[in-house]
N, C-alpha and C positions, 0 to 999 in steps of 0.2 A: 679266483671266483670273481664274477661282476655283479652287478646290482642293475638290474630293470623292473620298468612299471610299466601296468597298462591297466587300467582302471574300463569301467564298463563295456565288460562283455555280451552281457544280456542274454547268456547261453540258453536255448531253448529246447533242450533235451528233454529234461526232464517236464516240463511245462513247455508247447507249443505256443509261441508269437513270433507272429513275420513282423521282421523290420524291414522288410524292403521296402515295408508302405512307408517309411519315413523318408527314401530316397535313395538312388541308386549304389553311394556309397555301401549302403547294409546286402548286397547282393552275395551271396552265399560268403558271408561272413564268417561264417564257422568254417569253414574249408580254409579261408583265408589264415585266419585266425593261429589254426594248426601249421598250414605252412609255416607261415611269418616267423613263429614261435619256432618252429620247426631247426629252422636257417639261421637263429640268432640265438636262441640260449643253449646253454651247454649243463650236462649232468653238473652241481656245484653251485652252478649259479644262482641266486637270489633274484624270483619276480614279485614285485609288492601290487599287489592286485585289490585297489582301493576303492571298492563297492561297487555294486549292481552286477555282481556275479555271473545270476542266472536269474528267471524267472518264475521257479516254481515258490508256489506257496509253505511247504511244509519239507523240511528238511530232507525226508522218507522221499517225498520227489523227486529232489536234486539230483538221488545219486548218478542219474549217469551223466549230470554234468560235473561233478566230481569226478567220476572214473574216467570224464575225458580231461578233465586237470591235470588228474594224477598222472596220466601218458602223457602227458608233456614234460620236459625237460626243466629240470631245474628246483627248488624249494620255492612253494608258492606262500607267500603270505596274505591272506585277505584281511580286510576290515567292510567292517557295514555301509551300504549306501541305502538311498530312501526307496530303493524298490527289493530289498534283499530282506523280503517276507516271512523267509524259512529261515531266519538268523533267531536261535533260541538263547539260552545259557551257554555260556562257555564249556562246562562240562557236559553238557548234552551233544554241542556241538564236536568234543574231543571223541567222546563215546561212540556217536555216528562216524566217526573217522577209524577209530581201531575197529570197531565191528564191522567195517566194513575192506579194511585192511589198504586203507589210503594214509600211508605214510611221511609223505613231502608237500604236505598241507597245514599251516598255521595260521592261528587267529589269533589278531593283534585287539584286545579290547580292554582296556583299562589296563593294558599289558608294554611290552616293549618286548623286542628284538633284539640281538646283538650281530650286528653283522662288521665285521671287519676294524673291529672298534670302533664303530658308530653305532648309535641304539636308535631303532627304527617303531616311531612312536606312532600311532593311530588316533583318529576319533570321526566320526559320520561329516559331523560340523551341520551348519543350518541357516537357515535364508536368517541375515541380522537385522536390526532394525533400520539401517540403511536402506534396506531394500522396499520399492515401493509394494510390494504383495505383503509384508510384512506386518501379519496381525496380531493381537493382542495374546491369542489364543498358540502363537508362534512363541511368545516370552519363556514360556516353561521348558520347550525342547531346544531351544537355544541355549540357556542358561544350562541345561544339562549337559549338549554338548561342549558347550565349555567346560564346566569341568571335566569332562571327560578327557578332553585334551591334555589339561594341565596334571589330572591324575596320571595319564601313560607318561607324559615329559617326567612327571616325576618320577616312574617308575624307570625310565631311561637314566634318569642320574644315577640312579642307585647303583647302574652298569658301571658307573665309572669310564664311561667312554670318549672317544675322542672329540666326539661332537653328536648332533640329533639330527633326525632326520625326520620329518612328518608327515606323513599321510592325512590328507582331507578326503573326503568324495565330494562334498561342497568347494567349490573356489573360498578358498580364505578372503573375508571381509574384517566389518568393525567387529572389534571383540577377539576374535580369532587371532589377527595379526597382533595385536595386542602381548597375544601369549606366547606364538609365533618368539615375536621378539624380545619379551621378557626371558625367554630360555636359551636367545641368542641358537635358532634353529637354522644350521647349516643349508638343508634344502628343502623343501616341501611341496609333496607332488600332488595334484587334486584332480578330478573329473567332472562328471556330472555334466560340463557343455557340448552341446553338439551342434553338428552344422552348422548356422552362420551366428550361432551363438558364439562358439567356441571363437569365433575371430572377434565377436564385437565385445566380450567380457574378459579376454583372457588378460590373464594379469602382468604388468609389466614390470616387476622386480625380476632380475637375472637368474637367480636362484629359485624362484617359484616356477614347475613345469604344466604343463596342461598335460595329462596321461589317457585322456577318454580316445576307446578303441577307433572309432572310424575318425575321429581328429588327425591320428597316428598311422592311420590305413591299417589299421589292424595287428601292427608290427612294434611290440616291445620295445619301448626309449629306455637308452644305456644312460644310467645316473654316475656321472664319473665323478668321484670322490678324490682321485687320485692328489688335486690341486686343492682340498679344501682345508687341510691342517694347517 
């Protein structure tokens, strides 16, 4: 089995938005998408798919950007990003997946993973106080995403695993890295940049990846663990 990520997809199935007004990068992205995936993951494999999914608002929406998950290859694990609208309860969320008989679909949320004895932890994360947009009224969904973080790490130890692995959709900042490295996390993968963001914020620890779809051209990065025990 391998391990790949690829973080916002923005799938527009079930909810219509063109992204090619963003630039030509998003140009039948979804076709893309499918190939890429297509070529590089294999039944087995593990893709951690770390927020902004799809577009639609209400779960009931989604589905055929779920049904186009589910044809893809490989165990998908999501977590929340700040455009993934139809992200409900966790059991709501499980419920819409068996009543709909989407089986290779998991949601990392105050939760952990076990993947190859490493536990693959989650949390949104959120612009921190560092950041110049950074308002007061920002304080309460930071401080939640923080713990949220440190609830799934904890829920990762419990695995007894070789080491962590963490999912952001935010690029890890102050506060984040913090816990990051409090749990001593082997690698951690984030999105949320695009275009000439993604070049001027990406972050320059070796082990932190930038996973957002058109960063990547649309093609799942292999997280190779092989070298990290």
């Amino acid at each position: 089995m391998a391990l790949y990520a690829l973080s916002d997809l923005h799938l527009p199935l079930g909810r219509y938005k063109p992204m090619d007004i963003f630039g030509n990068d998003w140009t039948n992205y979804v076709e893309r998408i499918k190939e890429n995936w297509g070529k590089t993951v294999k039944d087995g494999d593990v893709v951690i798919v770390n927020g902004d999914f799809c577009w639609a608002t209400y779960v009931e929406d989604a589905l055929p950007d779920f049904k186009f998950l589910h044809e893809l290859p490989g165990v998908k694990l999501l977590s929340k990003g700040n455009h993934d609208y139809w992200w409900d309860t966790v059991s709501k969320l499980n419920a819409f997946l068996e009543r709909n008989g989407i089986e290779n679909v998991k949601f990392i949320h105050n939760s952990a993973y076990l993947y190859e004895g490493y536990a693959i932890c989650a949390s949104r994360g959120w612009i921190t106080p560092e950041d110049k947009d950074f308002k007061e009224s920002d304080r309460k969904m930071y401080d939640r995403e923080i713990g949220r973080l440190r609830l799934s790490l904890e829920k990762g130890r419990e695995l007894n695993p070789k080491g962590l692995i963490a999912a952001l959709h935010y690029p890890p900042a102050e506060g984040f890295i913090d816990v990051l490295d409090e749990f001593d996390v082997k690698y951690c993968v984030y999105g949320h940049l695009h275009g000439r963001a993604a070049y001027e914020h990406k972050k320059k620890r070796e082990n932190y990846f930038l996973v957002s779809a058109d960063y990547l051209r649309f093609e799942p990065m292999r997280i190779d663990i092989s070298g990290s025990i």
